[in-house]
LUMSE-185203 format. One record per residue (C-alpha): residue in one letter; chain; y, x, z. Coordinates in nm, 4 decimals. Layout:
BEGIN
REC/a/A/Y/X/Z
...
// end
This chain:
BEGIN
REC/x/A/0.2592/-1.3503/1.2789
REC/x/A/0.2146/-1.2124/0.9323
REC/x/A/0.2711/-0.8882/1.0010
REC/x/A/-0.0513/-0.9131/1.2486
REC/x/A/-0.2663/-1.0654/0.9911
REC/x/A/-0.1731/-0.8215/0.7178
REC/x/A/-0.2093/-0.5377/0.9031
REC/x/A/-0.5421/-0.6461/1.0146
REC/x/A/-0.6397/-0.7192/0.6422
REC/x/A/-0.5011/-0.3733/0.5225
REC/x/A/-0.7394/-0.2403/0.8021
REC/x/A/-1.0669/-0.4922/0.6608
REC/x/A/-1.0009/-0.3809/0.3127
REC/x/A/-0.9283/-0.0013/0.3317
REC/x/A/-1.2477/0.0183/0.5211
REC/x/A/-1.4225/-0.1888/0.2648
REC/x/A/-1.3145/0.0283/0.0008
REC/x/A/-1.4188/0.3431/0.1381
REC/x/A/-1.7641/0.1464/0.1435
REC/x/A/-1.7346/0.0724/-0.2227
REC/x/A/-1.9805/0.3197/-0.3923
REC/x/A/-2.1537/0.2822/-0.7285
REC/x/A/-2.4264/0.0581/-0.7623
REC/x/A/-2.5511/0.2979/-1.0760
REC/x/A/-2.3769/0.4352/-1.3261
REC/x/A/-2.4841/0.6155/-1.6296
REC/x/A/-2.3728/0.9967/-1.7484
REC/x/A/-2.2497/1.1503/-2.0725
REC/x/A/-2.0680/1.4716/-2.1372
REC/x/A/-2.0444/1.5450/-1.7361
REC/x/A/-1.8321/1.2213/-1.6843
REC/x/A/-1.9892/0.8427/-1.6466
REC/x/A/-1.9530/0.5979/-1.8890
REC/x/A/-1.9726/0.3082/-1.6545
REC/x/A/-2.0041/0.2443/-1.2822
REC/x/A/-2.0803/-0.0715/-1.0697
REC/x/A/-1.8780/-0.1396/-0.7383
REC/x/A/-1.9315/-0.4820/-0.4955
REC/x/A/-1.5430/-0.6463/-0.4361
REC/x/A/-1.4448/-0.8307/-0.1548
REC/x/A/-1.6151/-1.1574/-0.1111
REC/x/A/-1.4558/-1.4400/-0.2952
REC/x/A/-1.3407/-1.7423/-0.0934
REC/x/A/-1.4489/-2.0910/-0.2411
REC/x/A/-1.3327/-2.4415/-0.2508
REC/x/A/-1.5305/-2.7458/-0.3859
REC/x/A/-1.7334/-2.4817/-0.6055
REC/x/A/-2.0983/-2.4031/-0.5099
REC/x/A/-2.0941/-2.0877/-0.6614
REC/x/A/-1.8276/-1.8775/-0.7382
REC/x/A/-1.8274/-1.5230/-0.9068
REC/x/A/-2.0118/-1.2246/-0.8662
REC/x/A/-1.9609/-0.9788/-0.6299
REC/x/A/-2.1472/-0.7044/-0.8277
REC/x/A/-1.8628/-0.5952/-1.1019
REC/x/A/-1.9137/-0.3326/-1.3401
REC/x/A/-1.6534/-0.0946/-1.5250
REC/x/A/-1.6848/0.0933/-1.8404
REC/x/A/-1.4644/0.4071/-1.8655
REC/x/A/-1.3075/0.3271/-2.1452
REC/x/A/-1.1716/-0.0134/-1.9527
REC/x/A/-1.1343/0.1756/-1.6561
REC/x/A/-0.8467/0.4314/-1.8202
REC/x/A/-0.6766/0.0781/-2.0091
REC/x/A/-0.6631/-0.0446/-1.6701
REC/x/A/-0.5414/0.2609/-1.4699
REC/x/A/-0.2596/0.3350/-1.7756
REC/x/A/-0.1290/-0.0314/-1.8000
REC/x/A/-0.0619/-0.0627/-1.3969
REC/x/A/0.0857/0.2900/-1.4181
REC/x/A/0.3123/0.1632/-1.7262
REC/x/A/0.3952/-0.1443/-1.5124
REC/x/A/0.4577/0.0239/-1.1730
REC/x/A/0.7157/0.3030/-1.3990
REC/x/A/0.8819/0.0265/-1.5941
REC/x/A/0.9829/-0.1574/-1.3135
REC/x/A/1.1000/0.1691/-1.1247
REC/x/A/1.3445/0.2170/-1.4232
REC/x/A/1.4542/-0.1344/-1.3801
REC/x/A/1.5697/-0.0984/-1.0501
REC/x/A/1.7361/0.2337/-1.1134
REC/x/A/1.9163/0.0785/-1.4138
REC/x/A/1.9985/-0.2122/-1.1925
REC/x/A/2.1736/0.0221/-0.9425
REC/x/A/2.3829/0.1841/-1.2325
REC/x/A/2.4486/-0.1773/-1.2968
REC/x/A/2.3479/-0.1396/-1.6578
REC/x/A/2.1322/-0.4282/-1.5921
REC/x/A/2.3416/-0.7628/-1.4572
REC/x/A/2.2195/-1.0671/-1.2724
REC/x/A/1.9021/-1.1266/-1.1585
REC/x/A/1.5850/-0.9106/-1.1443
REC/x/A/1.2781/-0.9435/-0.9652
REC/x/A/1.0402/-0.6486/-0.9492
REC/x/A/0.6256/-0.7116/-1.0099
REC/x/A/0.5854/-0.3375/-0.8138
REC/x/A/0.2791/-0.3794/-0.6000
REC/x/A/0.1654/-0.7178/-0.7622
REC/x/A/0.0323/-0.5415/-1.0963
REC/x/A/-0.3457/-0.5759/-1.0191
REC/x/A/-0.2964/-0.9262/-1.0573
REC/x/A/-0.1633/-0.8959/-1.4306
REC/x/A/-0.3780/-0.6449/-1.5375
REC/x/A/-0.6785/-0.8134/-1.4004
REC/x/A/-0.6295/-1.1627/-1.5624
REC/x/A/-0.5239/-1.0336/-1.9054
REC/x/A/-0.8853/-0.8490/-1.9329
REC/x/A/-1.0566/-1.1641/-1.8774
REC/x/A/-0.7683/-1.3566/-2.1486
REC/x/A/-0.8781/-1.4325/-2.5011
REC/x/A/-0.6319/-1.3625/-2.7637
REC/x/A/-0.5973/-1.7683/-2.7799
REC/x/A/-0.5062/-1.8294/-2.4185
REC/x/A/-0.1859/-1.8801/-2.2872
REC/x/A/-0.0113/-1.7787/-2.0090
REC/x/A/0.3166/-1.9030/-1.8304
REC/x/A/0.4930/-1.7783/-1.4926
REC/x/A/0.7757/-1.7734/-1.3050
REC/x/A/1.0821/-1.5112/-1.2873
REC/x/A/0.9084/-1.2333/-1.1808
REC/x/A/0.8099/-1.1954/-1.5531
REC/x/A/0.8573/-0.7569/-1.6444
REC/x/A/0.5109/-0.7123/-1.6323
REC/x/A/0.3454/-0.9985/-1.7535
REC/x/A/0.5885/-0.9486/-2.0858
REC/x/A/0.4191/-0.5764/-2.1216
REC/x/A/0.0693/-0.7035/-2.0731
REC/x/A/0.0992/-0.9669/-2.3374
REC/x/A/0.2023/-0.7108/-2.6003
REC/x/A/0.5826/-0.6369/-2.5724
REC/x/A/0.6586/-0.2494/-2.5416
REC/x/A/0.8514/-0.0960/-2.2482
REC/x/A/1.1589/-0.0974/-2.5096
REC/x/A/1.1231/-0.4548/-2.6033
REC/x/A/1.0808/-0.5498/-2.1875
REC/x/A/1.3824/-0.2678/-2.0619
REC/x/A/1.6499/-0.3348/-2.3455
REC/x/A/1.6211/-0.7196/-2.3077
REC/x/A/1.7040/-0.6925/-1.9262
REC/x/A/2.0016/-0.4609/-2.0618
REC/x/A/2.1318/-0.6610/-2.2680
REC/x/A/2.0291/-0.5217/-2.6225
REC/x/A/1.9199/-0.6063/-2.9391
REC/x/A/1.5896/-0.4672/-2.9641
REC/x/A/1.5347/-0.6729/-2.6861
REC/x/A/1.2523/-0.8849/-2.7041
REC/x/A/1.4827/-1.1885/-2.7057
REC/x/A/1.7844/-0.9877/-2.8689
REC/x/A/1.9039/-0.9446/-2.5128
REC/x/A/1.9791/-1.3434/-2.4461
REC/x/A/1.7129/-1.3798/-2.2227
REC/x/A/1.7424/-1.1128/-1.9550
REC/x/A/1.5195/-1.0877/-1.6912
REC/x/A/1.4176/-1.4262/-1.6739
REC/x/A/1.3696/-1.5220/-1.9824
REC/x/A/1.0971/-1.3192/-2.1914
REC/x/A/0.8838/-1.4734/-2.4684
REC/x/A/0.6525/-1.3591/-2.6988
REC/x/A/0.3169/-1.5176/-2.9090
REC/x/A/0.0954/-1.7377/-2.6132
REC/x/A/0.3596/-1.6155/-2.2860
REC/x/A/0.5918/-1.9321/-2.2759
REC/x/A/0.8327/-1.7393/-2.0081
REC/x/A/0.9743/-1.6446/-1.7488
REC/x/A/1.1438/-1.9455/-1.6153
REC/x/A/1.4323/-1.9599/-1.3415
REC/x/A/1.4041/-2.2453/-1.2203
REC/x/A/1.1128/-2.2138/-0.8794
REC/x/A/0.8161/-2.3926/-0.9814
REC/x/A/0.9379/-2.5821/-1.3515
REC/x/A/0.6525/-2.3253/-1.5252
REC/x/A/0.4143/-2.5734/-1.3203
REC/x/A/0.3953/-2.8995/-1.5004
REC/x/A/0.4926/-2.7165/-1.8410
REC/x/A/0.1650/-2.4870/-1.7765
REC/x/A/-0.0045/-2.8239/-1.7606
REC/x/A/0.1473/-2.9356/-2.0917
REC/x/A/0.0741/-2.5886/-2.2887
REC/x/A/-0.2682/-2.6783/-2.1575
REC/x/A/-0.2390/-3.0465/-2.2936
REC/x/A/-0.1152/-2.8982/-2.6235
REC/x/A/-0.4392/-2.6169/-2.6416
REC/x/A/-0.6450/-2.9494/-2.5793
REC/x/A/-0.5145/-3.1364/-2.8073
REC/x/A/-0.5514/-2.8939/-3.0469
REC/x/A/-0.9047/-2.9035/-3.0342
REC/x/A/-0.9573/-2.5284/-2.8867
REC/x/A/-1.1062/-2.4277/-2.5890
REC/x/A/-0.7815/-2.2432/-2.5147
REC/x/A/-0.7096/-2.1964/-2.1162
REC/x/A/-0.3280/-2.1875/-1.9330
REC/x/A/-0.2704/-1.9505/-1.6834
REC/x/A/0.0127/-2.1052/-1.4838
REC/x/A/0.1097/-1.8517/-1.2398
REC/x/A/0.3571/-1.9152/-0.9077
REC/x/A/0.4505/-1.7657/-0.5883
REC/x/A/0.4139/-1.8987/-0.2649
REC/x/A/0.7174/-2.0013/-0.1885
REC/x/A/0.6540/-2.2376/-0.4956
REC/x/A/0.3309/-2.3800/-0.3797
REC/x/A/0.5152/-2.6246/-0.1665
REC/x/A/0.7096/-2.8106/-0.4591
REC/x/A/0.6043/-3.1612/-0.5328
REC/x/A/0.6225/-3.0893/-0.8975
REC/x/A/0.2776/-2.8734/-0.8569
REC/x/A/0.0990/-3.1479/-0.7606
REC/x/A/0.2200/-3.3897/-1.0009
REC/x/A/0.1344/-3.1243/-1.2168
REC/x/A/-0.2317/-3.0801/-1.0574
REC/x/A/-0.3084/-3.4555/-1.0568
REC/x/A/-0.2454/-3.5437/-1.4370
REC/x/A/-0.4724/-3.2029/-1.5026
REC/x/A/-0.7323/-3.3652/-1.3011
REC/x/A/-0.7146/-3.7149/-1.4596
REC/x/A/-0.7302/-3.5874/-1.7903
REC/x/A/-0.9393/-3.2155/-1.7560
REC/x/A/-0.6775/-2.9990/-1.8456
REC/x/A/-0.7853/-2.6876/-1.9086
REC/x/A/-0.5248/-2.5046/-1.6706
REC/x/A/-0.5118/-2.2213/-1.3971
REC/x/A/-0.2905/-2.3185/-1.1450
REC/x/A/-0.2305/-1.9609/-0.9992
REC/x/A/-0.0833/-1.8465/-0.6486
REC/x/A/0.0123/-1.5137/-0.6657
REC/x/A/0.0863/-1.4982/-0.2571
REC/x/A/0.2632/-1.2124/-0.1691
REC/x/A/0.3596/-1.2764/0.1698
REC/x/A/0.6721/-1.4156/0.1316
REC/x/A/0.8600/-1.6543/-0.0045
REC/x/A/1.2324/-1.4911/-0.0616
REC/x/A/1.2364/-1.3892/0.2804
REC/x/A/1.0372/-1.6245/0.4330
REC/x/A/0.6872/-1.5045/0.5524
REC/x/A/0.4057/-1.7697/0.4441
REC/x/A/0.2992/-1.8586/0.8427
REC/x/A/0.6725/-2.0202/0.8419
REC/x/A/0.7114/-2.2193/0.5536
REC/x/A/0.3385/-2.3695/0.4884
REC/x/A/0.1721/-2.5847/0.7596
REC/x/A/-0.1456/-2.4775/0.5054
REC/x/A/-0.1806/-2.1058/0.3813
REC/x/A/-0.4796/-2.1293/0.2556
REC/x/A/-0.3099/-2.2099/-0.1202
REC/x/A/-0.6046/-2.2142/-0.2955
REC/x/A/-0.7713/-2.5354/-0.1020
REC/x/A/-0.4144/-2.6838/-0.1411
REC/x/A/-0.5084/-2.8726/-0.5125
REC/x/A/-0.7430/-3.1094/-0.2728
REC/x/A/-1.0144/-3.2425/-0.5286
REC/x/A/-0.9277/-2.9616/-0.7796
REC/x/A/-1.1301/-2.6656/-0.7059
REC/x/A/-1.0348/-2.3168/-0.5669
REC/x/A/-1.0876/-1.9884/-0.5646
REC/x/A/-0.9476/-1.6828/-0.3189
REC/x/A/-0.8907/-1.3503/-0.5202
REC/x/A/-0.8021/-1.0214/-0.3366
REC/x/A/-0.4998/-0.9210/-0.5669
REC/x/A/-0.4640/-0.5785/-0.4885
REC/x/A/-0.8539/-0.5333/-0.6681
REC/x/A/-0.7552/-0.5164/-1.0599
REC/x/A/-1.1690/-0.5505/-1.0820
REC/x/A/-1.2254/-0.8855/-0.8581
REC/x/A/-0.8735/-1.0427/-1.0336
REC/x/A/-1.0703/-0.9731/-1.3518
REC/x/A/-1.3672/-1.1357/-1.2280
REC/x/A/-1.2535/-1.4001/-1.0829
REC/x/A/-0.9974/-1.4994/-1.3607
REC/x/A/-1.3305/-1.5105/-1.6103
REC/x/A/-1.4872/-1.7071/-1.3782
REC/x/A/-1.1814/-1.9563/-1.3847
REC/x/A/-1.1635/-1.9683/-1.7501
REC/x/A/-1.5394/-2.0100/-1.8074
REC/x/A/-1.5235/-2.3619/-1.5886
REC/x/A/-1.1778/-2.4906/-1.7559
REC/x/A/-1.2687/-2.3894/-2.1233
REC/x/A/-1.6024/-2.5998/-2.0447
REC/x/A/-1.3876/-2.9346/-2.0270
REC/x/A/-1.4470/-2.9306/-1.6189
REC/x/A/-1.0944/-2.9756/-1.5898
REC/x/A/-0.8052/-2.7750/-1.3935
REC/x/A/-0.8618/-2.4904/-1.0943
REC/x/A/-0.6540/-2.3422/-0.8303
REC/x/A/-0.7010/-1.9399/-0.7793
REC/x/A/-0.5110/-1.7735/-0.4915
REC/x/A/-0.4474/-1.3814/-0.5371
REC/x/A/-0.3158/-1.2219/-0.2035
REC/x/A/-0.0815/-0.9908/-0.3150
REC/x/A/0.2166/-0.7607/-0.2039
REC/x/A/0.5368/-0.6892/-0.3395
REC/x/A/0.7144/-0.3827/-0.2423
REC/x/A/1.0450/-0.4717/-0.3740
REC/x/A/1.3028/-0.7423/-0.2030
REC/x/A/1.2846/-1.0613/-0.3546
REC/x/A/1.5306/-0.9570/-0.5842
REC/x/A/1.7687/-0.6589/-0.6535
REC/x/A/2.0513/-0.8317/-0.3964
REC/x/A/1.7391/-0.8226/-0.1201
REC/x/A/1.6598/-0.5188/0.0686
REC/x/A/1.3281/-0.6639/0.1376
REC/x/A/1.3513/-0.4975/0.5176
REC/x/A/1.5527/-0.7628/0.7349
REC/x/A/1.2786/-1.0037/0.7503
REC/x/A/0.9782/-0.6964/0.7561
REC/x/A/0.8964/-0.3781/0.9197
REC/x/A/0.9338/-0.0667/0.6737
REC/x/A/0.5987/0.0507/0.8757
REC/x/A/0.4280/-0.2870/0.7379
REC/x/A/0.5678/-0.1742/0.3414
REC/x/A/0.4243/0.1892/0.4136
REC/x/A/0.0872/0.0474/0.6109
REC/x/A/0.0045/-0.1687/0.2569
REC/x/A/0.1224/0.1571/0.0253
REC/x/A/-0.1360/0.2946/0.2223
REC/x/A/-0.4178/0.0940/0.2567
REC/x/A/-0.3981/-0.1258/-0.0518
REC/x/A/-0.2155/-0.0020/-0.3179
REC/x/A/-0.3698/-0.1162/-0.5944
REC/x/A/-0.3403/0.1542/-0.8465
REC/x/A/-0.4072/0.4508/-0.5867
REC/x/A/-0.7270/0.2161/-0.4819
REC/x/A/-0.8288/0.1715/-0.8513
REC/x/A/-0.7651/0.5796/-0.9262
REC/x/A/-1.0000/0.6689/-0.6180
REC/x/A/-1.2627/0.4774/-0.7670
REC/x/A/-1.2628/0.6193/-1.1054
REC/x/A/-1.2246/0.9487/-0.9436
REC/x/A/-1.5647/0.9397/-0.7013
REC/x/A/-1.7475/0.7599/-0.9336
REC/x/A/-1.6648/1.0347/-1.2293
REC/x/A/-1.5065/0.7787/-1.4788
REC/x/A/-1.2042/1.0553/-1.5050
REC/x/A/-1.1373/1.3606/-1.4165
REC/x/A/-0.8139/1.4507/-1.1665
REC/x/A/-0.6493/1.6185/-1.5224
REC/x/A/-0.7586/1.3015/-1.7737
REC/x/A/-0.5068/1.0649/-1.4893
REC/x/A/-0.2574/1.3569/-1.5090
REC/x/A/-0.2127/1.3611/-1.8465
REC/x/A/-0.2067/0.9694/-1.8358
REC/x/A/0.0641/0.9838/-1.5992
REC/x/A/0.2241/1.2414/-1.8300
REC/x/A/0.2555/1.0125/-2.1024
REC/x/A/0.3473/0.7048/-1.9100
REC/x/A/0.6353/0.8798/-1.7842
REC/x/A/0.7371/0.9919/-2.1092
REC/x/A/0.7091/0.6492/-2.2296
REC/x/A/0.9622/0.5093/-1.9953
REC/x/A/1.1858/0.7768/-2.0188
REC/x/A/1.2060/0.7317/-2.3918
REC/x/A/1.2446/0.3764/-2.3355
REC/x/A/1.5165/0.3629/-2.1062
REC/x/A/1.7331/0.5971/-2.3317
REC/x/A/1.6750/0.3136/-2.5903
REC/x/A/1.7736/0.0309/-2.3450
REC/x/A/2.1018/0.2331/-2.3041
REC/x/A/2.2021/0.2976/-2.6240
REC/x/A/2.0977/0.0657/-2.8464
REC/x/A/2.3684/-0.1766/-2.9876
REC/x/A/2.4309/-0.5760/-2.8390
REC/x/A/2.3806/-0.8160/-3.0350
REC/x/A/2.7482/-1.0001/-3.1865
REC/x/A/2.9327/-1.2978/-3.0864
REC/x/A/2.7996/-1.4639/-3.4002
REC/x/A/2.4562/-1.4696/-3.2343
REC/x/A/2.5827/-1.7097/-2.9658
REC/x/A/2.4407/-2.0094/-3.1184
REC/x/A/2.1915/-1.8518/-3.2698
REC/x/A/1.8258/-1.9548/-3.2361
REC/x/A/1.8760/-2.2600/-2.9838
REC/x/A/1.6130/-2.4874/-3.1725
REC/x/A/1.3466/-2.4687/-3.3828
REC/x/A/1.4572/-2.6939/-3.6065
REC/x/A/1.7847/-2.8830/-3.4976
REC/x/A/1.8590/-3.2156/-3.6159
REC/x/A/2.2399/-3.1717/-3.5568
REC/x/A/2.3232/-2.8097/-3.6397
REC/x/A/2.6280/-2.8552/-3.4673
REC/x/A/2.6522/-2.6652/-3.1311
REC/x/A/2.9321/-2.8385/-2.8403
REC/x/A/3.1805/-2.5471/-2.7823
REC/x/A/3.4323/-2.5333/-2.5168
REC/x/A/3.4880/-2.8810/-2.5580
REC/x/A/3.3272/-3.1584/-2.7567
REC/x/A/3.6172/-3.1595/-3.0448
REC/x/A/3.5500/-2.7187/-3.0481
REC/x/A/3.1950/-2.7136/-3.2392
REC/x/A/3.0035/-2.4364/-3.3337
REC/x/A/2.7121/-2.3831/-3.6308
REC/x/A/2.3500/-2.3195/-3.5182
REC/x/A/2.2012/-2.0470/-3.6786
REC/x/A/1.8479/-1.9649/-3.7629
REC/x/A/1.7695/-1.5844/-3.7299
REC/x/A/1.4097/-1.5435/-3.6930
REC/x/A/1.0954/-1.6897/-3.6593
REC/x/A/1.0153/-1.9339/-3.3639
REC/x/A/0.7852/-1.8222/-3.0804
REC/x/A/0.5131/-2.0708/-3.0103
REC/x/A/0.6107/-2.3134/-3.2472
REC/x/A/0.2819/-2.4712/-3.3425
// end
């Protein structure tokens, strides 16, 4: 059943994009500064108006855009090739195919809002300002990880991105109380709360969606739906797949998430009406991830390699993005060259870092647990075998 519909959605959307041409666009030095292009019609829910359609693109966004998916889509390549060396352990969930959806809402962020998601956390780490050598020698294990290698995968912090977390759907209701705490504060700071859709069915979300309705929490409650939840397509484990009508009396809003522009859009949109104190929305982005679930999932017992290769195809999002730069003269074929050039480069240098840069030592064990502990004593083996806690480094997000 899913296969049918996304097949017949790749097919709706190529064609749309080949239908995409510039509205105007304006010329300097032989190459345009900035184009216009119409997206795919937004879906609404409880909202009488919803974003525009008409999106325009400067250049100079346009090559941020096209470099940080590139980054993104290489990064994650190296962490499944480090993964099969088994230099990276345990669990690891690749973004590769999703990164329109990270790229898009970070354009729209201010440097105030806040963003929280679930495991599948690589990419969102790089977008909110942690290197490829930070991201790739914390799932190794490393010290110049950006959690001194504790966190792995999973677990991936920095200033305003409150995690990775591993358990499926716990980001929810803590999204909702990072947007409490931006409230509270007196800002018109927004959450982004991002889940999958295999997480849109715990009760915890709608706990979560009914105390940010009662009190106007100024939260994003995003779906990013990529088809399938481990390997279980959407048709079979939601009597309701239309995820962004699912918060009821909260409104919604359905994103095409392989369209970097309309995720930008439609996330400024979404912040606009929850920084106005109107309270809590639900956006859907319909997504793809090429990968398995995880590293241990082949991603091809449950789906047709032809329906992987049909969405590479049709709806990649950064070969979709780098035709549109290319017909509308944004770039030239050499400018995205030379950008994959350097991305490459980047990675390369970065995963020679995340092999041989040192671990951290056994003394860091109990080492930044708290922010400030009231009993620095940490339980050991046993109750009677205590440790010390130690304080290393500044807190993240301690406000």
């Amino acid at each position: 059943m899913f296969s049918i519909t996304l097949r017949s959605l790749g097919r709706q959307v190529h064609q749309q994009n080949k239908s995409l041409a510039p509205l105007f666009t304006y010329s300097k030095n032989g190459l345009n500064t900035e184009a216009s292009f119409d997206t795919k019609p937004f879906k609404l829910h409880k909202l009488e108006e919803g974003p525009s359609t008409s999106v325009t693109l400067s250049r100079q966004d346009a090559l941020k855009y096209y470099k940080d998916m590139q980054m993104i889509r290489r990064m994650e390549t190296a962490a499944g090739n480090l993964y099969k060396e088994k230099i990276i352990r345990g669990f690891c969930h690749l973004y590769s195919g999703q990164e329109a959806c990270c790229v898009g809402m970070r354009a729209s962020m201010r440097s105030y809002d806040a963003v929280i998601t679930a495991y599948r956390a690589h990419g969102w780490t790089y977008m909110m300002g942690v290197d490829p050598v930070g991201v790739l020698a914390e799932l190794t294990g490393r010290s110049t990880g950006c959690a001194r290698g504790k966190g792995g995968s999973m677990h991936m912090y920095v200033k305003n991105f409150y995690g990775g977390n591993g358990i499926v759907g716990a980001q929810q209701p803590l999204g909702a109380g990072v947007a409490l705490a931006l409230k509270y504060q007196g800002t018109d700071g927004v959450c982004l709360t991002l889940y999958g859709d295999g997480a849109a069915n715990q009760g915890q979300l709608y706990e979560a969606m009914n105390i940010a309705q009662l009190w106007k929490l100024p939260v994003i409650f995003i779906c990013e739906n990529n088809g399938y939840g481990m390997g279980t397509s959407v048709d079979r484990a939601s009597a309701s797949t239309n995820y962004y009508t699912r918060g009821d009396y909260v409104p919604g809003i359905w994103v095409d998430g392989m369209d970097v522009l309309a995720v930008r859009e439609a996330t400024r949109f979404a912040i606009d009406h929850c920084a106005t104190g109107k309270g809590p929305m639900v956006m859907e982005v319909v997504t793809y991830r090429y990968s398995g679930h995880s590293m241990s999932d082949p991603g091809t017992s449950y789906r047709s390699r032809d329906e992987i290769q049909e969405v590479r195809q049709t709806r990649d999002p950064i070969t979709g993005f780098r035709e549109r730069m290319l017909s509308t003269n944004l770039a030239t074929a050499d400018e995205l060259k030379d950008i994959d050039q350097e991305v490459r480069q980047v990675i390369e240098d970065a995963v020679k870092r995340a092999k041989s840069d040192k671990e951290i030592g056994l003394e860091e064990l109990t080492a930044d647990i708290s922010c400030n502990p009231i009993d620095t004593r940490v339980r050991g083996v046993t109750a009677f075998d205590t440790l010390s806690h130690r304080r290393l480094g500044p807190a993240v997000n301690n406000h």
